[in-house]
Phi, psi and omega in degrees: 000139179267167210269181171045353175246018173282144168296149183271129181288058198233162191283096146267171184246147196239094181266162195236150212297349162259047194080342175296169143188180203223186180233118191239159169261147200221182143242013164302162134063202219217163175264123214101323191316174186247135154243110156274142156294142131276319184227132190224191117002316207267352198217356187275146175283336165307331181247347173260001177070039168081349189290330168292121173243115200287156228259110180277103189257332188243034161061026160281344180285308193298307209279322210280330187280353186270342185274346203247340185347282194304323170295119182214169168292141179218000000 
């Protein structure tokens, strides 16, 4: 195997959207750095059965119903 072109492997912490978090090893970041979730297990609707809604963080759901408004069923 050859030295030096592997990314450095090390342990973060993975906070999760009610705040727990755990520690996993990563090649995110720095070693110590946090990855916060937006969406996780606890909020995504494939695992909560849709009771959850997800969070339009970048308007693409708002740009998508403005270009499409007008498409309906007849």
């Amino acid at each position: 195997m050859k030295k030096d072109i592997h990314p450095d492997y090390h342990e973060i912490t993975v906070i999760m959207t009610d705040g727990t978090s755990y520690k996993t090893r990563s090649t995110m970041g720095k070693a110590g750095d946090s990855l916060r979730l937006d969406i996780d297990p606890l909020s995504h609707p494939a695992w909560t059965g849709g009771s959850q809604r997800l969070i339009d963080t970048g308007g693409q759901v708002a740009k998508f119903n403005k270009r499409f408004k007008d498409i309906g069923l007849k």
